[in-house]
C-alpha positions as CSV (number, residue, x, y, z in Angstrom):
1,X,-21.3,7.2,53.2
2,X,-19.7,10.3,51.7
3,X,-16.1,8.3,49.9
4,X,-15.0,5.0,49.8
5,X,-11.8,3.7,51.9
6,X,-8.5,4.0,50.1
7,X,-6.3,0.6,51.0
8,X,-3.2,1.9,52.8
9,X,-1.5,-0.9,50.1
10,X,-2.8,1.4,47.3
11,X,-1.8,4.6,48.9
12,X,1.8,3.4,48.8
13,X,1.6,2.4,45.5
14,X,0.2,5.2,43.8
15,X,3.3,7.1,45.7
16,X,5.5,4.5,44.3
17,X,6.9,3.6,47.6
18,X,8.2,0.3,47.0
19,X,10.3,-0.2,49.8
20,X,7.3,0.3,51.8
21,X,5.3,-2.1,49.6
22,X,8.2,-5.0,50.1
23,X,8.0,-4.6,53.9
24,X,4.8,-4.6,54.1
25,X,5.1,-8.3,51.9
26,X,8.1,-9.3,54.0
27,X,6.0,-8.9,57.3
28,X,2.4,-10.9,55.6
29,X,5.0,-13.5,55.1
30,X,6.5,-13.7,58.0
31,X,3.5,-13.8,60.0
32,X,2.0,-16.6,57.6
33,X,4.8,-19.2,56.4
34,X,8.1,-18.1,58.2
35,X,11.8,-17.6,57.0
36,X,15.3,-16.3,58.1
37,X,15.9,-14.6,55.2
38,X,13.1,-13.2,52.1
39,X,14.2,-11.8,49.1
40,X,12.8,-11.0,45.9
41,X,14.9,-10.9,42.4
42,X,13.1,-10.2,38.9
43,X,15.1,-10.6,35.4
44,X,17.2,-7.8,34.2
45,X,16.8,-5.7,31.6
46,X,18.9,-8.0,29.1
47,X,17.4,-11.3,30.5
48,X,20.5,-12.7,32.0
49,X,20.5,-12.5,35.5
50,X,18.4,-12.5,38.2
51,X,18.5,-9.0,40.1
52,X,18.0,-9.1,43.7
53,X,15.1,-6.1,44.6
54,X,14.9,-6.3,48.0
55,X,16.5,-8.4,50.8
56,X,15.8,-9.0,54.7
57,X,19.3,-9.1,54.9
58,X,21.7,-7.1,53.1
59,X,25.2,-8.6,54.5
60,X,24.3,-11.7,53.3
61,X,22.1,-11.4,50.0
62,X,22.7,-7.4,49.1
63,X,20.8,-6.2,46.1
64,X,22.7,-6.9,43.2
65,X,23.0,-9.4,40.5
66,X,22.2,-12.6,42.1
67,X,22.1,-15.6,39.5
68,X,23.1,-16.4,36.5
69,X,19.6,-17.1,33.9
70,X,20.5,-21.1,32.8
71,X,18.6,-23.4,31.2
72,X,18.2,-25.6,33.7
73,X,15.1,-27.4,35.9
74,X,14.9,-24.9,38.3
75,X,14.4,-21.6,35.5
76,X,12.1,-24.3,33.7
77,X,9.7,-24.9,36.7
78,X,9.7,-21.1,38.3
79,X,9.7,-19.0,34.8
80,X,8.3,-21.2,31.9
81,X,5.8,-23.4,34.1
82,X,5.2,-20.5,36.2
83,X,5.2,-23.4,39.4
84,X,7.0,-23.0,42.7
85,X,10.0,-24.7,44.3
86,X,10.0,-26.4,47.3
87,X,12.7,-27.9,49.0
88,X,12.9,-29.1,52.5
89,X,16.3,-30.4,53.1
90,X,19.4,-29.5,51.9
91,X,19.1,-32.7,49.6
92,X,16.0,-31.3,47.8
93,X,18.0,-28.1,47.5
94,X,21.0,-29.6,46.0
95,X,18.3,-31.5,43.8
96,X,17.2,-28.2,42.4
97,X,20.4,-26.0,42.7
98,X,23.1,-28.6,42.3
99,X,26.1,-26.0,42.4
100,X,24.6,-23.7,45.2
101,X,26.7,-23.7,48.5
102,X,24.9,-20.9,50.1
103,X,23.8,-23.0,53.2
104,X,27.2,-24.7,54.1
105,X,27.9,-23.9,57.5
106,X,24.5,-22.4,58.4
107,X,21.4,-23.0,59.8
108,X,19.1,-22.8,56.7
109,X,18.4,-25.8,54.8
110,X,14.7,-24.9,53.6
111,X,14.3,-22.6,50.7
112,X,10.9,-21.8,49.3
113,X,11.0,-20.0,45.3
114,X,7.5,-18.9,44.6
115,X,7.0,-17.4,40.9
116,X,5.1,-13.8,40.7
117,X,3.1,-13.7,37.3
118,X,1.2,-10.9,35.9
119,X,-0.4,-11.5,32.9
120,X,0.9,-15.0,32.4
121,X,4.2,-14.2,32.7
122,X,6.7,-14.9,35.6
123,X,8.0,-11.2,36.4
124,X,9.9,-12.3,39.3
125,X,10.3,-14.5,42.6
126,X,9.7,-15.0,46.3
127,X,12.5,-16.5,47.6
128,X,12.0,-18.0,51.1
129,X,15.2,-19.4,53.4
130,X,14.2,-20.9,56.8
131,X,15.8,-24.0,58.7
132,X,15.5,-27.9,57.4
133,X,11.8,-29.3,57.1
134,X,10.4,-25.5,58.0
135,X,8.4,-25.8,54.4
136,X,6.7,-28.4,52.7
137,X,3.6,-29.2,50.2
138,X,1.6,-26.9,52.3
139,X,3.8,-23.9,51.9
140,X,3.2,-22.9,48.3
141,X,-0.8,-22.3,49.1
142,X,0.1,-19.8,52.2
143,X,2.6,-17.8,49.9
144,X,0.3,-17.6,46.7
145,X,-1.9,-14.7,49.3
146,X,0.9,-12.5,48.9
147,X,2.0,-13.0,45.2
148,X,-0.6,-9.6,44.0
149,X,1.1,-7.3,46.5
150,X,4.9,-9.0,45.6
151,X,3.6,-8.0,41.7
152,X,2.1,-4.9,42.7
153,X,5.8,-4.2,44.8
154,X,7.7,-5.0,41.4
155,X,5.3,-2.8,39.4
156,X,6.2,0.1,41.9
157,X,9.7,-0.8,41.7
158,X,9.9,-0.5,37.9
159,X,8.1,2.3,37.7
160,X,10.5,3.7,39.8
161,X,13.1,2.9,37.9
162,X,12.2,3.4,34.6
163,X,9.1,5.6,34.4
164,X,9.2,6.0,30.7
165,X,8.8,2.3,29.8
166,X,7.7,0.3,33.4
167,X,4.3,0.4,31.8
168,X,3.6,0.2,28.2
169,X,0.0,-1.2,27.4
170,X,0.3,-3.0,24.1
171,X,4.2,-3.3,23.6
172,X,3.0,-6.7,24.1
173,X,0.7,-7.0,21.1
């Protein structure tokens, strides 16, 4: 053997071709757990919102600012516990996200939020939307298979963005 293979997954990244890399997570997790609509939001730069990154579908969830950072149950379980949310029904949604009225009138009333850490810290989310009872205590073990190519997507993306400061070994120390 003269080389060793390159993962196509690699190849994108090193060309910082985050789009390519979120499609290329939006279709593992379609094929593997499901959902009508997949986005993926990460904190902004001030740590008060959640920005949306990518999106399945733009009409309904464009990429923009998407929620507000609270301290409330939902932030506590996804970003300081680093643990996913799973909700079935629209009950166990209103449970989690008491003022969210998203769903009304439509046929999604599942939502999966999966946290993305790197280095012990949650850097962003999966969020999953599929009809009533399309997720349950199963779900979070098929999505945690994607969560390194969702970081490595958001790594991509902020590099993108913001070469000068997406990655800065010890600013952490």
């Amino acid at each position: 053997m003269n080389h060793l293979p390159f993962p196509q997954t690699l190849r994108l990244a090193a060309a910082g071709a985050h789009d390519a890399l979120f499609d290329r997570l939006a279709d593992r997790l379609k094929r593997t757990v499901g959902f009508s609509h997949l986005t993926v939001l990460v904190p902004d730069e001030a740590g008060e919102y959640l920005r949306r990154i990518y999106t399945t579908d733009a009409a309904a969830h464009p990429l923009e600012p998407a929620d507000r950072v609270e301290d409330n149950p939902w932030f506590e379980r996804l970003f300081t516990m680093g643990e996913p949310v799973v909700a079935a029904d629209p009950q166990e949604i209103a449970h989690w996200l008491p003022d969210y009225k998203g769903f009304a009138g439509t046929s999604h009333g599942a939502l999966v939020n999966y946290p993305i850490v790197a280095d012990g810290q949650t850097v962003g989310i999966i969020n999953l939307v599929s009809r009533a009872n399309a997720y349950d205590e199963r779900t979070p073990g098929l999505v945690a298979d994607s969560v390194p190519l969702a970081a490595m997507a958001i790594a991509t993306y902020a590099r993108n963005r913001a070469p000068e400061t997406a990655l800065n070994p010890g600013a952490d120390r």
